[in-house]
C-alpha positions as CSV (number, residue, x, y, z in Angstrom):
1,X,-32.1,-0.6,9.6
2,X,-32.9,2.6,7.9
3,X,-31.9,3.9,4.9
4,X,-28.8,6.1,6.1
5,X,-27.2,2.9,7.7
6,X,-27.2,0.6,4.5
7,X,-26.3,3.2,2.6
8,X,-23.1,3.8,5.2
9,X,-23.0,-0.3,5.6
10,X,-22.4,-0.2,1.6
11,X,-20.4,1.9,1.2
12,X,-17.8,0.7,4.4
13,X,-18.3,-2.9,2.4
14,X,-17.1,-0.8,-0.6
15,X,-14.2,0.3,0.6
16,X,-13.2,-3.0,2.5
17,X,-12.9,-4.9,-0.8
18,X,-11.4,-1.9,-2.6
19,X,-8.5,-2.1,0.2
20,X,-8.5,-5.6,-0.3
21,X,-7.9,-5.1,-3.7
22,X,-5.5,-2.8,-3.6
23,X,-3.4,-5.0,-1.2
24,X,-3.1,-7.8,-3.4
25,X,-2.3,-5.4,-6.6
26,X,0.5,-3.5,-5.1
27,X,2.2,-6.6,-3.5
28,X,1.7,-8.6,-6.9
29,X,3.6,-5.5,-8.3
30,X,6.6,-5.7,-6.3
31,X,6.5,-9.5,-7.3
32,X,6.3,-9.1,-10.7
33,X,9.2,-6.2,-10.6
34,X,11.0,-8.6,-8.4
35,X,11.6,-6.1,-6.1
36,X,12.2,-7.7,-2.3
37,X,10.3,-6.7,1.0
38,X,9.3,-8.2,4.4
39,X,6.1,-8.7,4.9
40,X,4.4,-7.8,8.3
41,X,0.9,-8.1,9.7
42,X,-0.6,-10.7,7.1
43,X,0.7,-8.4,4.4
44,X,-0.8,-5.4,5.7
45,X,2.3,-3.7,6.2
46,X,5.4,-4.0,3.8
47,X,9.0,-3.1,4.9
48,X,10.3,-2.6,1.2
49,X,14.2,-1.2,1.1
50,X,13.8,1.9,3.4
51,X,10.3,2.4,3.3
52,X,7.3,1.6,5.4
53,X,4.6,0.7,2.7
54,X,1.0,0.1,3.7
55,X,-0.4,-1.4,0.0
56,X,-4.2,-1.5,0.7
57,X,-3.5,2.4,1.1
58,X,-1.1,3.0,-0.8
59,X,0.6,5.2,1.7
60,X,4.6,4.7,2.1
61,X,6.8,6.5,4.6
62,X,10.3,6.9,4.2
63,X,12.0,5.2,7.4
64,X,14.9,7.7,7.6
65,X,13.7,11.1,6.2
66,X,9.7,10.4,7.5
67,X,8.8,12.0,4.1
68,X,5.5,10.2,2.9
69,X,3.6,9.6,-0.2
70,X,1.1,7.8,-2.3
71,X,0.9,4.9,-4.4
72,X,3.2,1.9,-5.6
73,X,4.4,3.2,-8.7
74,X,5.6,6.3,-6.8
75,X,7.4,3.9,-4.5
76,X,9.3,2.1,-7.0
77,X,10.4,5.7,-8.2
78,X,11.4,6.3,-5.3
79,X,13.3,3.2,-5.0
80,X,15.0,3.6,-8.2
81,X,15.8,7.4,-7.5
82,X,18.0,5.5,-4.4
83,X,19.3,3.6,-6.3
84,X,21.4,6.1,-8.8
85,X,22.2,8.0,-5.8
C-alpha cells in the first residue's frame, strides 16, 4: 500500500469513529434532556418531535418546512422555539 492510501485509510478510520462518537453523544443528550424520539436504523437515524435528526452528522431536517441544519444543540432550540409557539 503506498503512502497516499494509508494516509486516506487513516484518515476514513478517523472519521468512522468520530461519527461514531458523535452518535452516541447526541443521542446521550436527548437522554439526559429527557427529550423523546424513535430510533431508526440502529440509531442512525432519529425521528425526534418533527424532525429527521441524523446524530453521527449532526444534520436535522425539519419534516414539514424541509428547512435543515446542524448540530444537537441547535435541535433542541429548535424544539424549544416549537414549543412557545
Amino acid at each position: 500500500m503506498s503512502e497516499i492510501e494509508e494516509l486516506f485509510s487513516a484518515l476514513r478510520e478517523e472519521s468512522r469513529i468520530k461519527k461514531l462518537s458523535n452518535l452516541e453523544q447526541s443521542t446521550n443528550i436527548l437522554k439526559e434532556k429527557n427529550i423523546n424520539f424513535v430510533s431508526k436504523n440502529n440509531g442512525i437515524h432519529l425521528i425526534v418531535g418533527n424532525f429527521d435528526f441524523y446524530p453521527s452528522t449532526g444534520k436535522f431536517i425539519n419534516r414539514i418546512t424541509k428547512k435543515d441544519g446542524r448540530g444537537i444543540f441547535n435541535l433542541i432550540k429548535k424544539l424549544d422555539n416549537d414549543k412557545t409557539a
